[in-house]
C-alpha atoms as an extended CHARMM CRD file, in Angstrom:
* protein
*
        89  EXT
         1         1  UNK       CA             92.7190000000      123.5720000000      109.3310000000  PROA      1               0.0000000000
         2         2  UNK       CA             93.0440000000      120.8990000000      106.5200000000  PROA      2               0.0000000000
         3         3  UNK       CA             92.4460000000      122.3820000000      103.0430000000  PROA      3               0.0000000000
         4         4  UNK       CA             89.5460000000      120.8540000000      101.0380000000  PROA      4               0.0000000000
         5         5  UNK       CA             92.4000000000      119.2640000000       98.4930000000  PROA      5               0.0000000000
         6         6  UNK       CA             94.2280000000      117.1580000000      101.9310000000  PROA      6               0.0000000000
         7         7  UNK       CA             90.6910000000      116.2300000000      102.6810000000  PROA      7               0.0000000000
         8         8  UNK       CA             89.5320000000      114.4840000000       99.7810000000  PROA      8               0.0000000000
         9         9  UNK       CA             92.9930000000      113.3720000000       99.2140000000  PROA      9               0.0000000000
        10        10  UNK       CA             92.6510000000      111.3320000000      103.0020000000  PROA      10              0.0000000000
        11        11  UNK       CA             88.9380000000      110.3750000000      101.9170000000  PROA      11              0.0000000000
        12        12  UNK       CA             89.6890000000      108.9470000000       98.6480000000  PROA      12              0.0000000000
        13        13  UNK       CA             92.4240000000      107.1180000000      100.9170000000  PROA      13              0.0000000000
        14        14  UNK       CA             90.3800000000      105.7920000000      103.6800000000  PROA      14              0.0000000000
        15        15  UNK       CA             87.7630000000      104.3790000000      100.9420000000  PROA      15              0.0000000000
        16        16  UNK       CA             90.2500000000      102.5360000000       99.6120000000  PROA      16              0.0000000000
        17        17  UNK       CA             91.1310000000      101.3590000000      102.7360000000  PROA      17              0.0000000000
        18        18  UNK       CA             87.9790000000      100.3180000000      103.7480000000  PROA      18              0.0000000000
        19        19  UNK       CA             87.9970000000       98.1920000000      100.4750000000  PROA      19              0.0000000000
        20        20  UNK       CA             91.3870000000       96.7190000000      101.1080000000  PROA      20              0.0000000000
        21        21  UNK       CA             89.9460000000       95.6510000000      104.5160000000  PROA      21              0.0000000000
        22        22  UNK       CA             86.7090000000       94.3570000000      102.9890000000  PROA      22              0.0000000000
        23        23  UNK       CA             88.6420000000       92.1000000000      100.8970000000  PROA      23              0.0000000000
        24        24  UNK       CA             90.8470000000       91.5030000000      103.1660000000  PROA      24              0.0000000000
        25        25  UNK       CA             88.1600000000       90.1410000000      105.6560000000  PROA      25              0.0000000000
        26        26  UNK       CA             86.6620000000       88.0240000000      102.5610000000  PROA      26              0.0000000000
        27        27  UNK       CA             90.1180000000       86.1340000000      102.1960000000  PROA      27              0.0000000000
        28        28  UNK       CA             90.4390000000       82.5370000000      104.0380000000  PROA      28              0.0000000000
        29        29  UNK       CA             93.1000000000       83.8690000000      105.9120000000  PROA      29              0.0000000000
        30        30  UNK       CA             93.1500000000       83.2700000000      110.0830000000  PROA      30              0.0000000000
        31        31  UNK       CA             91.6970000000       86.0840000000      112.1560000000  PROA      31              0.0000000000
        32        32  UNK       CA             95.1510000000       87.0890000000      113.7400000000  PROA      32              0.0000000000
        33        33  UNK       CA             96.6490000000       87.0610000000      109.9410000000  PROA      33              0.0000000000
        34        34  UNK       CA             93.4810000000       89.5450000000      108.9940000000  PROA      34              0.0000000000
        35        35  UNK       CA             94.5070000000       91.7130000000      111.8230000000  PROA      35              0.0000000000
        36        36  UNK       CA             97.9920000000       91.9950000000      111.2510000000  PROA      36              0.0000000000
        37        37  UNK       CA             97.6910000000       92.6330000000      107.5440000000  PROA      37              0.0000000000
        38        38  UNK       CA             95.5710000000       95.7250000000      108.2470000000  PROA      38              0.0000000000
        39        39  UNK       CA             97.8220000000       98.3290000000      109.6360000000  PROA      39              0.0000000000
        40        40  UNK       CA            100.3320000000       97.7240000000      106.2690000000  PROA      40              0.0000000000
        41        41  UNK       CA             97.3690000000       97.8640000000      104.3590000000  PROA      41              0.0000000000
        42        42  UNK       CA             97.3240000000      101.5460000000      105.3960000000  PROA      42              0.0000000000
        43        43  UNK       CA            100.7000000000      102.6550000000      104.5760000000  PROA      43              0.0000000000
        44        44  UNK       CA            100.0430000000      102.2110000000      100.8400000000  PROA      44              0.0000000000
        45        45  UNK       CA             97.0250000000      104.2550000000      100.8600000000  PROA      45              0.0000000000
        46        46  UNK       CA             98.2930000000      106.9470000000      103.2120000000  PROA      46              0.0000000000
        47        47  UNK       CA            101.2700000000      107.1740000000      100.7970000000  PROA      47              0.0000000000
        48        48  UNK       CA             98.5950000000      108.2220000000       98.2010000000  PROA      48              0.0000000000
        49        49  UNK       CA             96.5730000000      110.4180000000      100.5440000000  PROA      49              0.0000000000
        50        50  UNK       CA             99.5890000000      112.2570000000      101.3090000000  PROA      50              0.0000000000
        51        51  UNK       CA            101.9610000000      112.5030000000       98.6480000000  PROA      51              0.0000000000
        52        52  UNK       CA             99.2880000000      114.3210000000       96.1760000000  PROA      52              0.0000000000
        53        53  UNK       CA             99.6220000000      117.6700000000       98.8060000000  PROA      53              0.0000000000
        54        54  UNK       CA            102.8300000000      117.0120000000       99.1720000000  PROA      54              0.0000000000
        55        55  UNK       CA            103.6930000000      117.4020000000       95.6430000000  PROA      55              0.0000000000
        56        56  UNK       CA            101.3610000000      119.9930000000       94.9470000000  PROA      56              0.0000000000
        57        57  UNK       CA            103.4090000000      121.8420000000       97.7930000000  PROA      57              0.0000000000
        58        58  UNK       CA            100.2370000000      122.5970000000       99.9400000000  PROA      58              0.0000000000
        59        59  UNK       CA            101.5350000000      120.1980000000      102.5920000000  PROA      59              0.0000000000
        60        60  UNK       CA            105.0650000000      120.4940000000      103.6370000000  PROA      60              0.0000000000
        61        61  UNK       CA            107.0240000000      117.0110000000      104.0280000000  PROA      61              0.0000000000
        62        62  UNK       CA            107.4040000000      116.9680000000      107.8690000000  PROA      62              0.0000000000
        63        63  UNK       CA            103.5280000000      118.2360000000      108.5540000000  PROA      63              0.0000000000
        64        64  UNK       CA            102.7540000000      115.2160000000      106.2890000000  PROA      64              0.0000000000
        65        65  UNK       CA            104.6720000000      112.7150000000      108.3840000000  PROA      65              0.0000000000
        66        66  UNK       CA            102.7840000000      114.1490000000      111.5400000000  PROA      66              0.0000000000
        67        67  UNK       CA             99.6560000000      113.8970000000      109.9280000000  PROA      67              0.0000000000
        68        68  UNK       CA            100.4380000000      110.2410000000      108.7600000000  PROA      68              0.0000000000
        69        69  UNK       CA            101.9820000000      109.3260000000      111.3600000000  PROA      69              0.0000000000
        70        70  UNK       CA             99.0310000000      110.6060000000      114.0050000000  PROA      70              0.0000000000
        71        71  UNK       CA             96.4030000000      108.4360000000      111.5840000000  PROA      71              0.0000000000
        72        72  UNK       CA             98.8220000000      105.5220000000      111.5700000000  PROA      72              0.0000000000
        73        73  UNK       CA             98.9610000000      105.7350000000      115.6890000000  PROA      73              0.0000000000
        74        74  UNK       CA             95.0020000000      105.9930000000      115.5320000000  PROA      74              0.0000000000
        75        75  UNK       CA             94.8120000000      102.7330000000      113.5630000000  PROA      75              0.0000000000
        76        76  UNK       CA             96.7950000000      100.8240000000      115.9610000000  PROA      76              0.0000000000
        77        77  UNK       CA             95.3940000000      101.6680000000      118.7460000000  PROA      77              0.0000000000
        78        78  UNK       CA             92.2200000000      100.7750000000      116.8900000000  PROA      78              0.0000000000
        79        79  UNK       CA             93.3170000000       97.5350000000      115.9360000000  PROA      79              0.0000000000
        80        80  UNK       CA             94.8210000000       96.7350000000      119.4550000000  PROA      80              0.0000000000
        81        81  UNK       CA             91.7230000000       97.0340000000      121.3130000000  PROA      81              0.0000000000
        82        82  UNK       CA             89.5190000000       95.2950000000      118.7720000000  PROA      82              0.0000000000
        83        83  UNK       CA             91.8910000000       92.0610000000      119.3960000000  PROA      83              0.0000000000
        84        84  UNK       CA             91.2350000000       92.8700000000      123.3190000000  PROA      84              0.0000000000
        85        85  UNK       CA             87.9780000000       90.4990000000      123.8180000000  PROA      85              0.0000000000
        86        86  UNK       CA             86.4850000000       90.3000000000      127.0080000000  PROA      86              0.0000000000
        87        87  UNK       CA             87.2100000000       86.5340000000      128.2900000000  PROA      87              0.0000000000
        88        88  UNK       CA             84.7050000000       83.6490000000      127.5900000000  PROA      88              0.0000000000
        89        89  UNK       CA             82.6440000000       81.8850000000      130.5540000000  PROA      89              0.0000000000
Protein backbone atom coordinates (compact mmCIF):
# COMPACT_ATOMS: atom_id res chain seq x y z
CA UNK A 1 0.00 0.00 0.00
CA UNK A 2 1.32 3.59 -0.70
CA UNK A 3 1.99 5.54 2.52
CA UNK A 4 0.01 8.80 2.97
CA UNK A 5 3.59 10.82 2.48
CA UNK A 6 4.08 8.91 -1.48
CA UNK A 7 0.51 9.91 -1.92
CA UNK A 8 0.47 13.47 -1.51
CA UNK A 9 3.91 13.54 -2.82
CA UNK A 10 2.24 11.96 -6.47
CA UNK A 11 -0.83 14.42 -5.90
CA UNK A 12 1.04 17.51 -5.43
CA UNK A 13 2.79 16.06 -8.71
CA UNK A 14 -0.10 15.34 -10.88
CA UNK A 15 -1.56 19.00 -9.99
CA UNK A 16 1.25 20.36 -11.28
CA UNK A 17 0.96 18.42 -14.12
CA UNK A 18 -2.34 19.18 -14.87
CA UNK A 19 -1.15 22.89 -14.81
CA UNK A 20 1.80 22.28 -17.05
CA UNK A 21 -0.76 20.74 -19.48
CA UNK A 22 -3.23 23.60 -19.04
CA UNK A 23 -0.67 25.94 -20.12
CA UNK A 24 0.58 23.92 -22.30
CA UNK A 25 -2.81 23.61 -24.22
CA UNK A 26 -3.10 27.63 -23.94
CA UNK A 27 0.27 28.00 -25.98
CA UNK A 28 -0.07 28.61 -29.98
CA UNK A 29 1.74 25.63 -30.46
CA UNK A 30 0.30 22.81 -33.24
CA UNK A 31 -1.81 20.02 -31.79
CA UNK A 32 0.85 17.22 -32.54
CA UNK A 33 3.60 19.68 -30.80
CA UNK A 34 0.97 19.88 -27.61
CA UNK A 35 0.91 16.17 -27.61
CA UNK A 36 4.37 15.42 -27.78
CA UNK A 37 5.41 17.94 -25.18
CA UNK A 38 3.16 16.23 -22.61
CA UNK A 39 4.76 13.00 -21.72
CA UNK A 40 8.31 15.17 -20.89
CA UNK A 41 6.22 17.40 -19.12
CA UNK A 42 5.80 14.48 -16.69
CA UNK A 43 9.24 13.47 -16.03
CA UNK A 44 9.96 16.75 -14.22
CA UNK A 45 7.12 16.43 -11.95
CA UNK A 46 7.46 12.71 -11.31
CA UNK A 47 11.10 13.53 -10.41
CA UNK A 48 9.52 15.67 -7.60
CA UNK A 49 6.79 13.21 -6.68
CA UNK A 50 9.33 10.67 -6.22
CA UNK A 51 12.49 11.85 -5.05
CA UNK A 52 10.87 13.45 -1.68
CA UNK A 53 10.23 9.40 -0.46
CA UNK A 54 13.10 8.57 -1.85
CA UNK A 55 15.16 10.77 0.21
CA UNK A 56 13.22 10.47 3.17
CA UNK A 57 14.11 6.63 2.70
CA UNK A 58 10.38 5.49 2.79
CA UNK A 59 10.65 4.50 -0.87
CA UNK A 60 13.58 2.50 -1.92
CA UNK A 61 15.28 3.67 -5.37
CA UNK A 62 14.27 0.67 -7.58
CA UNK A 63 10.40 0.54 -6.13
CA UNK A 64 10.49 4.25 -7.18
CA UNK A 65 11.55 3.56 -10.75
CA UNK A 66 8.65 0.88 -10.92
CA UNK A 67 6.31 3.16 -9.61
CA UNK A 68 7.47 5.95 -12.10
CA UNK A 69 7.99 4.06 -14.58
CA UNK A 70 4.28 2.17 -14.38
CA UNK A 71 2.70 6.04 -14.28
CA UNK A 72 4.98 7.05 -17.14
CA UNK A 73 3.64 3.76 -19.24
CA UNK A 74 -0.01 4.88 -18.13
CA UNK A 75 0.53 8.33 -19.67
CA UNK A 76 1.54 7.05 -22.93
CA UNK A 77 -0.77 4.86 -23.48
CA UNK A 78 -3.07 7.71 -22.54
CA UNK A 79 -1.69 10.00 -24.88
CA UNK A 80 -1.54 7.36 -27.76
CA UNK A 81 -5.10 6.68 -27.90
CA UNK A 82 -6.24 10.27 -27.47
CA UNK A 83 -4.24 10.99 -30.92
CA UNK A 84 -6.25 7.73 -32.27
CA UNK A 85 -9.46 9.69 -33.80
CA UNK A 86 -11.99 7.82 -35.40
CA UNK A 87 -11.76 8.84 -39.31
CA UNK A 88 -13.84 11.78 -40.76
CA UNK A 89 -16.81 11.17 -43.39
Amino acid sequence: MISPTLAGAILVALVGWFATIRVISASKLSSRKKHWLLIPSWIPWMVFALGAPILAGSLSLSNAINLGGAMTMGMVVSVVFSQRRPPKR
